[in-house]
C-alpha positions in Angstrom: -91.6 36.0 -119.2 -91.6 33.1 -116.5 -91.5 33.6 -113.1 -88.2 33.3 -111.3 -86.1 33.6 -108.6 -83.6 36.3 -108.2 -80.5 36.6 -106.2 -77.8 39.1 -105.1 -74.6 37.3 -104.1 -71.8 39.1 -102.0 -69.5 36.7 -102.2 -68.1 34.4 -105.0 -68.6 31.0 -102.5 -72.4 32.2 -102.4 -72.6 32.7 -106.4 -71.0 29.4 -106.9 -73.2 28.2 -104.8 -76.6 29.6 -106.2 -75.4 28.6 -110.0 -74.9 24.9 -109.0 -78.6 25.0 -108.4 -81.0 23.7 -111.6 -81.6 25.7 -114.5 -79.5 28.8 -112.9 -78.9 31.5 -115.3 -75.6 33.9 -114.0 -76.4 38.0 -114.8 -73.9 40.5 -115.6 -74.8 42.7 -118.9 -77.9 40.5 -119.3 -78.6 41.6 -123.1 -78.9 38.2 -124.0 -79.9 36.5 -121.3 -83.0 39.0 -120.5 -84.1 39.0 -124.1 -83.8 35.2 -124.2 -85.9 34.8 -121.2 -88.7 36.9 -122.2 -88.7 35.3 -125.2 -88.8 32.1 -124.3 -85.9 30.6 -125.7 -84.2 30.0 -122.7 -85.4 28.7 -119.3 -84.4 30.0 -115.8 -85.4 29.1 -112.4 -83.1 31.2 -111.0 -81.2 34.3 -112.2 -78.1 35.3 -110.2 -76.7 38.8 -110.5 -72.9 38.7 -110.1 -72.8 42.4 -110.1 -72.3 42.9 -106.6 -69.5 39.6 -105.6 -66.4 41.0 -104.0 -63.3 40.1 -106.2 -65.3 40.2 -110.0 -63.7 43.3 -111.4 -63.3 44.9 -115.0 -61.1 45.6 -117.1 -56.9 45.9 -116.6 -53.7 45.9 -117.5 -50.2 45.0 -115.9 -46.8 43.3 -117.2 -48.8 39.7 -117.8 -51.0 41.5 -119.9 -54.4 42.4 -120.7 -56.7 41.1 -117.8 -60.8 41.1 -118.9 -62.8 40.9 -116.1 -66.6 39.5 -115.4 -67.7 42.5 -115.3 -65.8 44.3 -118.1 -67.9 45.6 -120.7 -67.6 46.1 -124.1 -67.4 49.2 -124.0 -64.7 49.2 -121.8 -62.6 47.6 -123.9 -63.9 49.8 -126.9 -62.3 52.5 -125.0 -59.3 51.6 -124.1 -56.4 53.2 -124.9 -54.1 49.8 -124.1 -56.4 47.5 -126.6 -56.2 50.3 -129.2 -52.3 50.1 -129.0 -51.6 46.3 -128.5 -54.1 44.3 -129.2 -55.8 46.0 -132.3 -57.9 42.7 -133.7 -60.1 42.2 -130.1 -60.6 46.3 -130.9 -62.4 46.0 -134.2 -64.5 42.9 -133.4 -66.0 44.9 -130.2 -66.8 47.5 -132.4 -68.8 45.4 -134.3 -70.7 44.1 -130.9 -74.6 45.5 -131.2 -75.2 48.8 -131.1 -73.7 51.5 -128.7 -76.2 51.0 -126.0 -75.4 47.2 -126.3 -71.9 47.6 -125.5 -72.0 50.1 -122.5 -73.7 46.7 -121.2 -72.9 44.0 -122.6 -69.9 42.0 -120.8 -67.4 40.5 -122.6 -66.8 36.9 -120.4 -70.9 37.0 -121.1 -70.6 36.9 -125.0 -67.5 34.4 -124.3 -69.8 32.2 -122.1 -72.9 32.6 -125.1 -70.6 30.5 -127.3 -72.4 31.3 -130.4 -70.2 30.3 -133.2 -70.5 34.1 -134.9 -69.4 35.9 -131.7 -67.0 38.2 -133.4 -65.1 38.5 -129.9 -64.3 35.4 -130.0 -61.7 34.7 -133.0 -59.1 37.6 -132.1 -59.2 36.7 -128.7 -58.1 32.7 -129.2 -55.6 34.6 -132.0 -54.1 36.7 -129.1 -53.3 33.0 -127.0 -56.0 34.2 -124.7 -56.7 31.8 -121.2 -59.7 31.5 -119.4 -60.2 31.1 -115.4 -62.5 29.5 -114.0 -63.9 29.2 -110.4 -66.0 26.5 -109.3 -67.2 24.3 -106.4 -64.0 22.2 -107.0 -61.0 25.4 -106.6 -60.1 27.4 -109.7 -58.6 25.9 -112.9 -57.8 27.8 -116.1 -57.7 26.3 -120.2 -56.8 28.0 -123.2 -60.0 30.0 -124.8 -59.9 27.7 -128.0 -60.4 24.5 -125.4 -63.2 26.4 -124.0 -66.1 25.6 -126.7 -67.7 22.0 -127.3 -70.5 22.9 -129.6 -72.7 25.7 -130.5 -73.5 27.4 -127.0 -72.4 25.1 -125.4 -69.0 25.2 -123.3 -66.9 23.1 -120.8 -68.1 25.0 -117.9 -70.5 23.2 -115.2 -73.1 23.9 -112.9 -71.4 26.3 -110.5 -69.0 27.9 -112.5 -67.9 31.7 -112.8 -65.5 32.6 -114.7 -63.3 35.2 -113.3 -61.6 36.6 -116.1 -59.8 36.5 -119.5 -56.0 36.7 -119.5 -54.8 37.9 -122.8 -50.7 38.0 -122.9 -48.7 41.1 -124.0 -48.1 40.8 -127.4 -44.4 40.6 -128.9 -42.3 43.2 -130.3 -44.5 44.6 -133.9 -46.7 42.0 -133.5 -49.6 42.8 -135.9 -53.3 41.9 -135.6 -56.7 42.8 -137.7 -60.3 40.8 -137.4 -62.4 41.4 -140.5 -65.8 40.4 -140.4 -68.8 39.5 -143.1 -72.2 40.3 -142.9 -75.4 41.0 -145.1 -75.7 44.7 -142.9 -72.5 47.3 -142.0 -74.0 47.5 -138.4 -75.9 45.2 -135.5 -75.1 41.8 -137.7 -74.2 38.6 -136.9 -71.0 37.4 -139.1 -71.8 35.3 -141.3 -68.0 35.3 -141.5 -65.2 36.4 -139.1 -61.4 36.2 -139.7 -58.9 36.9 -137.0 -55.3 37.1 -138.0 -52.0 37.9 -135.0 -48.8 37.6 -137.1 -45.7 38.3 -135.2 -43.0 38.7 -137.8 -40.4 36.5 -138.1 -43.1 34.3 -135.9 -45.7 32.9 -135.2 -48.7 33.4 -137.0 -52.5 32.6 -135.9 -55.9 32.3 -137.9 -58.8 31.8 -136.5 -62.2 31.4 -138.0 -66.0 32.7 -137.2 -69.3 31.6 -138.1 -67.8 28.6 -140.0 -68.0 25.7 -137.7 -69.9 24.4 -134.7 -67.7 26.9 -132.4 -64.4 29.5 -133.3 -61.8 27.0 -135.0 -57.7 27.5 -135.3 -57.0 27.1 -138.9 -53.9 25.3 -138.1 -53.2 23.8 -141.2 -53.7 27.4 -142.9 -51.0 28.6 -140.5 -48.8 25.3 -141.4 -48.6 26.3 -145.0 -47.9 30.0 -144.4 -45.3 29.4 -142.1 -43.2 27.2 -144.5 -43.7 28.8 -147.7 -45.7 32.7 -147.2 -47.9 32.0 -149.8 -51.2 33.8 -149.1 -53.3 32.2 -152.0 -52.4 29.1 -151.0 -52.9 29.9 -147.0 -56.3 31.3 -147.7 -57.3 28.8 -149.9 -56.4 25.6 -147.0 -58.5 28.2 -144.2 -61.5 27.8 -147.1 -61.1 24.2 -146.8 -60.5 23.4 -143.1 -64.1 25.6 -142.7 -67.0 23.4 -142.1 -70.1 25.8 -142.9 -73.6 25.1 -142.9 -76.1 26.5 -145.0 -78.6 29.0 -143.2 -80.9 31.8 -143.4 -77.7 34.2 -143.6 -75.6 32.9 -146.6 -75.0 29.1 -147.8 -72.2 26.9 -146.9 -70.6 27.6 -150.5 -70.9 31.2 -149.7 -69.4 31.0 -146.6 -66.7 28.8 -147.6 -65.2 31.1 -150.1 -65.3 34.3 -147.9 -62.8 32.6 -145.6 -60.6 32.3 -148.4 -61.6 36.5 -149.4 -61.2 37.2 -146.0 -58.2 35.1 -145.0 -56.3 36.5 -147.9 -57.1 40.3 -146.7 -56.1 39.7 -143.0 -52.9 38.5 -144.1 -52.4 41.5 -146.7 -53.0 44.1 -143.9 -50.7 42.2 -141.2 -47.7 41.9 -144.0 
């Protein structure tokens, strides 16, 4: 590992301040970042631990919804009995986050800000309507979480940037939600595949796929043709064809391709 410089910040002015600086790295869980670093795929000049800024908090709850905080950790959210009842998809895709010593401290904002296409985080949460906000050198400014993403790790925030939390509205009455994931192992895999389904019947109805595109995608003309006719063959079969998979080490495009259509078709099934 490199040397670098390490910083404690009290206040969230002072962390904006030391992440505007070149090549700074923010810290919270840090079971990417660390690993990353000593292994040299990433490069840090500084490392700032957010950990101890006045205002970052956790995880809660009120009558705007679910609020995910900087410093919430999986397992936080694993635990809690308000996403076990209401929002059941961003449940089973931190479940499938690492191992159990992973999640106790892994953040969730910190697998959001890794923007790796196969985050399996990721898909339920832009299913749920989920916001971001931001706070930067310029004020605070929030975006939905599918307009966060602009490429494979790569996001819209700039140098400075913390971002506070994760707003995830209260669902409607018997809305339904699942996230089913693919992978070559049961446990500590990357998706090779991930399918997040919220149907609200009578509704609105949102799919969103993982590990199939440069970053999480809406499959919005998917949920075009199951809101006009409710076919799920035919809804599964246009999520297979908006996917643009690549052919990896994990599975090839082809593959991947017709397990959104598998998988698709199942999340539906189980929300009906």
């Amino acid at each position: 590992m490199k040397r670098f410089d390490y910083f404690e910040p009290r206040t969230l002015d002072e962390a904006v301040a030391l992440l505007a600086q070149p090549n700074a790295q923010a810290l919270a869980g840090g079971t990417d970042l660390l690993v990353e670093l000593k292994e040299h795929l990433r490069h840090a000049e500084h490392v700032v631990n957010i950990k101890k800024v006045a205002g970052l908090t956790g995880l809660t709850h009120d009558s705007a919804g679910l609020r995910i905080g900087a410093l919430a950790t999986a397992r936080d959210v694993e635990l809690s009995p308000v996403v076990k009842e209401r929002y059941r998809g961003l449940l089973q895709s931190v479940r499938e986050l690492g191992s159990i010593q992973v999640r106790y401290r892994a953040t969730i904002i910190g697998n959001i800000c890794r923007a790796s296409p196969s985050a399996d985080t990721i898909p339920p949460l832009i299913a749920d309507g989920a916001t971001v906000h931001i706070h930067g050198a310029g004020g605070g400014r929030s975006l939905l979480l599918e307009d966060f993403f602009v490429g494979p790790g790569k996001t819209v925030l700039k140098p400075g940037d913390v971002v506070m939390e994760i707003r995830v509205p209260p669902p409607a009455p018997h809305t339904r939600k699942v996230y089913i994931k693919h992978g070559r192992r049961k446990a500590m895999e990357l998706a090779t595949v991930g399918v997040a389904v919220t149907h609200v019947p009578g509704g609105e109805t949102r799919i969103v796929l993982g590990a199939v595109a440069p970053t999480p995608i809406r499959a919005r003309q998917a949920e075009k043709v199951f809101a006009e006719t409710g076919d799920i063959g035919r809804t599964a079969q246009a999520a297979a064809e908006e996917s643009r998979p690549i052919t990896n080490v994990r599975a090839t495009a082809e593959y991947r391709r017709e397990m959104v259509g598998v998988l698709t078709r199942r999340a539906l099934e189980q929300v009906q």
